[in-house]
Kinemage of the C-alpha trace (Angstrom):
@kinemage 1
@onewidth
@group {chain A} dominant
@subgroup {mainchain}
@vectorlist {calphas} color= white
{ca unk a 1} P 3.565 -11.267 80.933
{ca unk a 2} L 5.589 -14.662 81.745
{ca unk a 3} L 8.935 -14.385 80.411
{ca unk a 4} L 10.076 -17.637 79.383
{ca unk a 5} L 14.028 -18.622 79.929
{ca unk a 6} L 16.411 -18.871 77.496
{ca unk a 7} L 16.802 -23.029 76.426
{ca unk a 8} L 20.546 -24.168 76.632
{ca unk a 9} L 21.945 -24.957 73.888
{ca unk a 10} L 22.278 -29.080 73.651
{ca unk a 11} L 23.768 -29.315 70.398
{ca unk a 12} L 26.811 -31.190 71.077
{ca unk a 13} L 26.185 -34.367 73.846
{ca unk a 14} L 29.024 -37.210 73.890
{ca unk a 15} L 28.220 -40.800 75.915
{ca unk a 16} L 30.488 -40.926 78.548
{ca unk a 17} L 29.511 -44.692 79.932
{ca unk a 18} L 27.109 -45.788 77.949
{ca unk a 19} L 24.319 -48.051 79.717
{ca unk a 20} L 24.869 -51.799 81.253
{ca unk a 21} L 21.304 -52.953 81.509
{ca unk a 22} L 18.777 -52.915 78.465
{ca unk a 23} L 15.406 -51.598 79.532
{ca unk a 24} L 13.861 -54.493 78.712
{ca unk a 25} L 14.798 -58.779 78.765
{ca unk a 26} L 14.865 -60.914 76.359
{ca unk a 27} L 12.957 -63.286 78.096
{ca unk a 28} L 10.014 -60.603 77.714
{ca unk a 29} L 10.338 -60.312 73.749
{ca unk a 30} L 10.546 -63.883 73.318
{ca unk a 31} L 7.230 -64.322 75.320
{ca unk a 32} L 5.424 -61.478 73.216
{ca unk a 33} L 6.382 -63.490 70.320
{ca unk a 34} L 5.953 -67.054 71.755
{ca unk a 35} L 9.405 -68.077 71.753
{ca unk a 36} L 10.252 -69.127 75.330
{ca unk a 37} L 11.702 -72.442 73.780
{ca unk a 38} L 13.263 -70.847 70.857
{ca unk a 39} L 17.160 -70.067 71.003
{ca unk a 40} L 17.716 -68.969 67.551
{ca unk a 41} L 17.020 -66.156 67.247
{ca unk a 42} L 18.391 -64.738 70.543
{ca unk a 43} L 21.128 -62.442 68.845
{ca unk a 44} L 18.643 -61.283 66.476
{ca unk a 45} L 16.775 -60.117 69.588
{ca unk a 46} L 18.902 -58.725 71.449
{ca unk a 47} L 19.925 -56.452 68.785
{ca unk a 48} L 16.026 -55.751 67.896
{ca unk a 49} L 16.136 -54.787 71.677
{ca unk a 50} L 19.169 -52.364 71.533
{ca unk a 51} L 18.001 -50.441 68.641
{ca unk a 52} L 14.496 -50.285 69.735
{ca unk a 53} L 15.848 -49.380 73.395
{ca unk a 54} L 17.519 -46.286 71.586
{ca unk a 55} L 14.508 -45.262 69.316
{ca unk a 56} L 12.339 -44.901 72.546
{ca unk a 57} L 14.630 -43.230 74.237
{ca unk a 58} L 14.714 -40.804 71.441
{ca unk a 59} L 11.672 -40.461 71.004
{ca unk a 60} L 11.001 -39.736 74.882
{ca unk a 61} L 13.548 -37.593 75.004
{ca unk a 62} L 14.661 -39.258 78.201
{ca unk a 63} L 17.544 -41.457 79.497
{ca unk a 64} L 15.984 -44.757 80.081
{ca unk a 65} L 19.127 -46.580 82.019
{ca unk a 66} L 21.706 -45.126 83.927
{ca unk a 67} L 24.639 -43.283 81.781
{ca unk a 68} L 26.712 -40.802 81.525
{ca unk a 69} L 26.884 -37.800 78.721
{ca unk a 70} L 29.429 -34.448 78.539
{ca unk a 71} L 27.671 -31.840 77.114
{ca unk a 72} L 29.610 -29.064 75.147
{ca unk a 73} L 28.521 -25.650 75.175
{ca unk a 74} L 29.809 -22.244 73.584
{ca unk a 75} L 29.726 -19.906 76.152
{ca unk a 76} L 27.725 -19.814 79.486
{ca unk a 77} L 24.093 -19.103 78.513
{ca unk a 78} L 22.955 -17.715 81.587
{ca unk a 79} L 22.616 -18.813 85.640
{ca unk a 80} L 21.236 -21.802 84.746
{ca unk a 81} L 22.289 -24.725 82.783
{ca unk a 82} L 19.351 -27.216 82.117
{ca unk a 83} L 20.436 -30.624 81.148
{ca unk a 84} L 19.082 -33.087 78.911
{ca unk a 85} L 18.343 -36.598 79.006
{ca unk a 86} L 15.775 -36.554 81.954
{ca unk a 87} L 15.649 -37.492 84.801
{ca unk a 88} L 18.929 -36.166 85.876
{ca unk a 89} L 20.993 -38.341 88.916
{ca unk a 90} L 23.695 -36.006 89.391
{ca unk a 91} L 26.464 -33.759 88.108
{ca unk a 92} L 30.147 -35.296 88.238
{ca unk a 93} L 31.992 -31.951 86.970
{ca unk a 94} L 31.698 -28.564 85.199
{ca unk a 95} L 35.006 -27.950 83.454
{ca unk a 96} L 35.913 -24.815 81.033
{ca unk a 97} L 38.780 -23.510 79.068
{ca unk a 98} L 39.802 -20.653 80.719
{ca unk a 99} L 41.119 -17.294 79.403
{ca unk a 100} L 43.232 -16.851 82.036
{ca unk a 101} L 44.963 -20.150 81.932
{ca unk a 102} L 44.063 -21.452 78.259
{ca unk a 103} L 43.898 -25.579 80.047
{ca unk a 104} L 40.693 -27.523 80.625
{ca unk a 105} L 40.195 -26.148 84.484
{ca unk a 106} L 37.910 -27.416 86.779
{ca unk a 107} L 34.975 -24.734 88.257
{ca unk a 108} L 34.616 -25.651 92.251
{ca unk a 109} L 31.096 -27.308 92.912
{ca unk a 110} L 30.919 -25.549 95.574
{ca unk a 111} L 29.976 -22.682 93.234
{ca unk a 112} L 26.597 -24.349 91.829
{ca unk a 113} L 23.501 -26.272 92.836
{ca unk a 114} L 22.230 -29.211 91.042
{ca unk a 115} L 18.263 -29.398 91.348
{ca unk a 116} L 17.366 -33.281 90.626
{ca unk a 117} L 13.090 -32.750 91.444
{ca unk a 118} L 12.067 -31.360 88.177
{ca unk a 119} L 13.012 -31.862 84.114
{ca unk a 120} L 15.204 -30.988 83.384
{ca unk a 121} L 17.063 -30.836 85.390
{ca unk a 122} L 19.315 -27.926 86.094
{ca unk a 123} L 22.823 -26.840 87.127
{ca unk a 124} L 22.099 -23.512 88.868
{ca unk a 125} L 25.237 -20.584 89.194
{ca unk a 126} L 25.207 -19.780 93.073
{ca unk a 127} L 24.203 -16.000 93.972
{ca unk a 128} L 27.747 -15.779 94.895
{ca unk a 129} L 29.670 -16.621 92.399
{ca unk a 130} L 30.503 -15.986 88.694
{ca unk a 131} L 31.154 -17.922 85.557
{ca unk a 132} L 35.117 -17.866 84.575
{ca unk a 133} L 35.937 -16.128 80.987
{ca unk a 134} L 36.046 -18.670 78.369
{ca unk a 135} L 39.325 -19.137 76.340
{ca unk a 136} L 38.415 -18.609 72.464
{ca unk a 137} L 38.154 -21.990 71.321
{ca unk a 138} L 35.231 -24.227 70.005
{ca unk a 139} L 32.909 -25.565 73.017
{ca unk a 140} L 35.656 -24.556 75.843
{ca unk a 141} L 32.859 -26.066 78.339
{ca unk a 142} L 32.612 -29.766 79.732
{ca unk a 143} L 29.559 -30.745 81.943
{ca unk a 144} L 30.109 -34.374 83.034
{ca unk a 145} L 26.405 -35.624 84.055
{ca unk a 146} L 24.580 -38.639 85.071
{ca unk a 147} L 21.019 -39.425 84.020
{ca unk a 148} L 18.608 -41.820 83.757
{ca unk a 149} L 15.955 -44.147 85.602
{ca unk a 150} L 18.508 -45.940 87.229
{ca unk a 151} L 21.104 -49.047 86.730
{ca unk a 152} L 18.365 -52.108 86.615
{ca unk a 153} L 15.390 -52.452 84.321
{ca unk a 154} L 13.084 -52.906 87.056
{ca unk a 155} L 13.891 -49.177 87.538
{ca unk a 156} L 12.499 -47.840 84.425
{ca unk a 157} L 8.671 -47.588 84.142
{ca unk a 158} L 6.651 -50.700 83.373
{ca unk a 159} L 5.065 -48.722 80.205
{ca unk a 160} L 8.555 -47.765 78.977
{ca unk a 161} L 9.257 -51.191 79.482
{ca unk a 162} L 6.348 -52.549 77.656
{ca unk a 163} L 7.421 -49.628 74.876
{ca unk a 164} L 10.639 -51.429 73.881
{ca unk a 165} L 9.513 -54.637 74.035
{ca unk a 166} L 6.970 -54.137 71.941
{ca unk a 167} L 8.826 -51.830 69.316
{ca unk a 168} L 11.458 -54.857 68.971
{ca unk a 169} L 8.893 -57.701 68.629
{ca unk a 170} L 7.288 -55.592 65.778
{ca unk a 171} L 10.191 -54.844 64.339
{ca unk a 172} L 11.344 -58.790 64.460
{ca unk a 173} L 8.105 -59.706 62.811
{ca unk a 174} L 8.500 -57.200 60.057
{ca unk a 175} L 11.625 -57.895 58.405
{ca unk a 176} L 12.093 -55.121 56.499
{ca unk a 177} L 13.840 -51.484 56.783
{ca unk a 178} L 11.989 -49.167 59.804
{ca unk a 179} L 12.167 -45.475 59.349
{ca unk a 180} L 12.730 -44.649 62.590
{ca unk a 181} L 10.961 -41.512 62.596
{ca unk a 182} L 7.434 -42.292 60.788
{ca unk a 183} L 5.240 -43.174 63.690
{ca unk a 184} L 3.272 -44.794 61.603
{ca unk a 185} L 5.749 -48.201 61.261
{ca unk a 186} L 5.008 -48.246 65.205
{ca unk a 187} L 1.585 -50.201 66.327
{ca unk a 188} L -0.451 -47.485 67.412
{ca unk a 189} L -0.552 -49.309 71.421
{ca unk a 190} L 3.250 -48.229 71.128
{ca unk a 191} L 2.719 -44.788 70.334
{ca unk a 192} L 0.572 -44.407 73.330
{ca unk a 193} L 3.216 -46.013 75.480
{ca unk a 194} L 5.573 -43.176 74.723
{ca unk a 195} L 3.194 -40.550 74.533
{ca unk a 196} L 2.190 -41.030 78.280
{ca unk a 197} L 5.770 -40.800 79.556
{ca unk a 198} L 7.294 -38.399 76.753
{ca unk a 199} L 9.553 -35.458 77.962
{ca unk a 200} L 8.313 -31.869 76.237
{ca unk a 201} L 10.947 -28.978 76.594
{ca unk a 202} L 8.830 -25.956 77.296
């Protein structure tokens, strides 16, 4: 029988850097609602796009843009770290509180491998090498990691694309509260969008 591995715990994730490009332009929300020639309401828009940029990603359960995260663990919960927020770019430290020294130390990446090609993507302990003993303290570990499609829009798929741009046009011609998570306040075409690309943790 398949054994399947233990999930890592991703209760506690901070932003780092948050994102510099939206995954989608005004420009392209405007059109949808045939405003080319219509300024006022560009604020309005952009913060349609922001929050609906966030409820897809959310909903993915992927990084659209490029940003950073820490993500806090316990203890080490195995050889493997998987972390969330696919697709993963890269790993910029692992850092722990150790028993021995009791001050945020840094663990040598030349202890782990990062594997980028599937999702999630995961932080793998070398054959060599052991995890240092934790000092007794909440969350005593620090992963620093980079994820996303990349820096520009034009990197993040055209139907993710289409996903927010749609979710803030509907959400700018319905004026009143959205409940994030009821699908059903989302035009069905939207749903689709984010089925096709949505991340499942197995």
């Amino acid at each position: 029988m398949h054994r399947l591995k233990p999930q890592t715990p991703w209760n506690r994730i901070v932003t780092k850097t948050a994102p510099v490009t939206r995954p989608c332009s005004l420009n392209r929300v405007k059109r949808s609602l045939g405003l080319d020639n219509v300024n006022d309401f560009d604020t309005t828009l952009q913060e349609l796009i922001g929050s609906a940029a966030v409820a897809v990603q959310n909903d993915l359960g992927r990084c659209l843009t490029t940003t950073t995260y820490t993500l806090h663990l316990q203890k080490w919960p195995g050889r493997e770290i998987q972390l969330p927020y696919p697709p993963l770019i890269s790993v910029g430290s692992v850092k722990y509180y150790g028993q021995a020294t009791e001050t945020l130390d840094t663990f040598s990446s030349g202890s782990y491998t990062v594997s980028i090609g599937g999702e999630p993507g995961i932080l793998w302990l070398n054959e060599n090498a052991d995890w240092p003993d934790l000092m007794d303290r909440p969350n005593p570990i620090e992963i620093e990691f980079t994820c996303g499609f990349g820096a520009d829009r034009d990197d993040v798929p055209e139907t993710i694309q289409a996903a927010v741009a749609m979710t803030a046009a509907y959400w700018f011609d319905q004026p009143i509260p959205v409940v994030m998570s009821a699908a059903t306040e989302l035009p069905l075409s939207v749903s689709r969008l984010i089925d096709s690309e949505r991340f499942t943790r197995y």
